[in-house]
N, C-alpha and C positions, 0 to 999 in steps of 0.2 A: 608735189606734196600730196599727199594721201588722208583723207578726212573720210575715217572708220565712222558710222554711226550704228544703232543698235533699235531696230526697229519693235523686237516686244511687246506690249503695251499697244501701241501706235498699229502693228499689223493688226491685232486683235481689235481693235478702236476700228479699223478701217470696214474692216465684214460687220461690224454692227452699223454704220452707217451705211453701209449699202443699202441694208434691212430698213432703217428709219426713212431715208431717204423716198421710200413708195408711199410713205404718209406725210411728208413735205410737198408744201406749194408754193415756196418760194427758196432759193438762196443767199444769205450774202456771203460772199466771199471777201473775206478780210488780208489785204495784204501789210505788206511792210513799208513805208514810202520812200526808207532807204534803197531800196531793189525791188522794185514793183514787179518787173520781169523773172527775177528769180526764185520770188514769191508765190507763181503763178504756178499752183500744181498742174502738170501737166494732164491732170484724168478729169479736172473741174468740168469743163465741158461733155465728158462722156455721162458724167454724173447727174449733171442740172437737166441735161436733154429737150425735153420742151419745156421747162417749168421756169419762172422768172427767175433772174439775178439782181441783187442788188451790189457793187461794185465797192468795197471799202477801203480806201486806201490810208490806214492808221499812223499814227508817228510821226504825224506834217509837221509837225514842232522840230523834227532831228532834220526836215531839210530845208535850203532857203526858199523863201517866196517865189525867186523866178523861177528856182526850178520847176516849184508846184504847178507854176502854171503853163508852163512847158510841159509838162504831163499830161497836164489836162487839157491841154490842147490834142497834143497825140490820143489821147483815149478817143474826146469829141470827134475828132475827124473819123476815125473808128466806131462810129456809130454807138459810143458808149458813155454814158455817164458815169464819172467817177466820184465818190463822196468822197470828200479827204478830210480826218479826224484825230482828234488828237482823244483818244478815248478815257486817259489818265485825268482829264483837266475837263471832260465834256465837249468840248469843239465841234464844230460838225455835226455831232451825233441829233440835233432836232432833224436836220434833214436827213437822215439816216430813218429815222423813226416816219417823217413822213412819207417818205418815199416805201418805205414800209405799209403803213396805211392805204397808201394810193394802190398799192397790191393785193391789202385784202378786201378795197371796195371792190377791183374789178375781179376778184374769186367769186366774192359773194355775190356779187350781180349777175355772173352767169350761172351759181347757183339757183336764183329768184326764178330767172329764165327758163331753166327747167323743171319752176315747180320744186325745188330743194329749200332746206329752211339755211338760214342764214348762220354758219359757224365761226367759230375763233380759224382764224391762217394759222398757218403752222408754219415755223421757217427754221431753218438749223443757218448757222456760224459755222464755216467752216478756212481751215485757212493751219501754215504751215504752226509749229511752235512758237509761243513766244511772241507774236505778233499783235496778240490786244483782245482776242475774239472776248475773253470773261470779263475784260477790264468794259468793251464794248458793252455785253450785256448788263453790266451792274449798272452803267450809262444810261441804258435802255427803260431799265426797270426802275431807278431811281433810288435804289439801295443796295447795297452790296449782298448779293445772295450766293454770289459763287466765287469761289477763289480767285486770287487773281494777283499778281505780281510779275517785276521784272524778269521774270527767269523763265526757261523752258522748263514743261512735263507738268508745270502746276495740274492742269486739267486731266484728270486720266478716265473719270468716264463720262458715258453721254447723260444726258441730265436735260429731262423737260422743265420751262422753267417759264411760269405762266407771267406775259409781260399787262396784259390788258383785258380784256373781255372780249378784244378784236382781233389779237396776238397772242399765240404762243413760240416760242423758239427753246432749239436745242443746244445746249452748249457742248460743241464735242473736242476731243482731245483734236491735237495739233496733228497735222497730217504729213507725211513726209514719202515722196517715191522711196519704194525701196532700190533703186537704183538713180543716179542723177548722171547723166551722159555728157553734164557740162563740168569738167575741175574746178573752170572758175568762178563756177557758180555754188559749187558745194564751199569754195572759202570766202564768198561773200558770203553764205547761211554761219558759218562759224564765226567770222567776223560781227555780226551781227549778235551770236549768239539765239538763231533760231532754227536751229538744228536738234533742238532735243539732245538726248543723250549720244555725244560721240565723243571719241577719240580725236586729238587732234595735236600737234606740237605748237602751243603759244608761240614760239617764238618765229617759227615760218609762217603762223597766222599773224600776227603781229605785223612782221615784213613783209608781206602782201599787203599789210593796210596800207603803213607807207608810202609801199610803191603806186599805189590805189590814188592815194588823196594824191599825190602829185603828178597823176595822170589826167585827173580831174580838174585839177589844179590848171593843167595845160587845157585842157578840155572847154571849161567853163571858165574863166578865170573869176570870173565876178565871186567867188566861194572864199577865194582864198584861208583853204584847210592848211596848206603850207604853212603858210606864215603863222597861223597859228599855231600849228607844231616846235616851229623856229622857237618863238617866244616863249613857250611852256616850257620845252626840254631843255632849249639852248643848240643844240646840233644842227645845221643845215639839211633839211631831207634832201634836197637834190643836190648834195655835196657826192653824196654815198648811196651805197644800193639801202636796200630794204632794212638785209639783215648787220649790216655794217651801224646803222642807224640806231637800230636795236643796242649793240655792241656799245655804244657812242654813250647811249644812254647808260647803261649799265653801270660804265667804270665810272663817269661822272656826278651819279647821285645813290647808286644800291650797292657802293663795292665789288663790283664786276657781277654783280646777282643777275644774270641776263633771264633767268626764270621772271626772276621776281617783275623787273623792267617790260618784259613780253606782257607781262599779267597787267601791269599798271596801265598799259598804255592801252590795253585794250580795252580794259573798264572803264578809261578816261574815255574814250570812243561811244562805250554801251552807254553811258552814262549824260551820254550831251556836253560833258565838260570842255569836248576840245571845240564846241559849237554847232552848227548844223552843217552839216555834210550831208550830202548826197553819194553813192557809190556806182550808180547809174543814171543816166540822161538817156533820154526816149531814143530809138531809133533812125539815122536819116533815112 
């Protein structure tokens, strides 16, 4: 399957952030906690270079407990701190803020050091579409000052947005490689719907979720997404493949509408309705 996206916007977003970026002293980088690893632009680290990271893993609400912490165990042994936040509902996000602060004590400290007067940090949010960065910042600031919703491209430019007297941060649009060398990672970004503007056919994205949750399913058992699917639709996923499933659904509740069916199941997915799912488990 082939998932066309349409860079635009998002190229142009990207060469100004390079630019902003030589006036940042800190990072965070916001991922998704359904796919933390697919989430993970692969230029972050050319980008940040010596400058601090702060680690965000948003949307812990969309996966279960154990898995969060299986994650975070993986990050920890990885020498990294992970925040994980539900940025819609506030979760998390104090320690996000502190761990913020604790960045711009030690800016300003080695400022002091040499004799430098003490400034506001400056920190940009950066991270793929869709993923939480503005929902974060309104979190941050304690009022909604930037757009922010379930959907990719809300953010299209960069925008300084002053959080404290200690803090500033940049909210920048949603970042995406202009090429992604994994397939199966480009349909879990569509699956998820944090891909920005692309092209894609519902219904082969669709039945890749299926065959997805019941891999996981196998994977993890303790999730059980299957059976959830079971109960909602009625059709057994591991009866059928993917797109058979899809089909399944279709004649049984949209009148063979398999557009319509594709669309449904996927928003029931976006939406948390079919529960917390995971799409990814850490590495062995």
């Amino acid at each position: 399957m082939t998932i066309q996206w349409y860079p635009g916007h998002i190229a142009k977003a990207e060469r100004q952030l390079k630019e902003q970026l030589k006036l940042v002293d800190v990072v965070l980088e916001v991922r998704d906690a359904r796919i933390p690893l697919t989430t993970h632009h692969p230029q972050v680290q050319e980008w940040v270079g010596s400058k601090e990271r702060v680690l965000v893993i948003n949307r812990v609400d969309t996966i279960p407990k154990l898995v969060e912490n299986e994650w975070r165990t993986w990050f920890e042994e990885r020498g990294e701190t992970p925040y994980f936040t539900n940025a819609q509902q506030g979760d998390g996000v104090r320690a996000v803020a502190q761990a913020a602060k604790s960045v711009s004590d030690r800016v300003n400290r080695r400022r002091r050091d040499r004799g430098m007067r003490p400034r506001p940090v400056r920190a940009v949010v950066i991270g793929f579409p869709n993923v939480g960065k503005s929902a974060l910042i309104n979190r941050l600031l304690g009022r909604r000052v930037v757009e922010s919703a379930r959907r990719p491209g809300v953010t299209r430019q960069l925008r300084w947005v002053k959080i404290s007297k200690e803090l500033e941060l940049l909210d920048a649009p949603g970042v995406i490689p202009t090429k992604l060398d994994d397939p199966q990672g480009a349909v879990k970004l569509a699956i998820c719907d944090d891909i920005g503007d692309a092209a894609y056919e519902n219904l082969l994205v669709a039945a890749e979720l299926v065959e997805l949750i019941c891999f996981m399913d196998d994977s993890f058992p303790g999730m059980g997404a299957a059976q959830t699917l079971k109960s909602r639709y009625d059709p057994d996923p591991f009866a059928s493949s993917g797109e058979q499933y899809i089909h399944a659904i279709a004649a049984s509740r949209y009148q063979g509408d398999v557009e319509r069916a594709a669309r449904q199941l996927l928003n029931d997915f976006r939406k948390g309705l079919l529960g917390a799912i995971a799409l990814e488990l850490p590495p062995i």
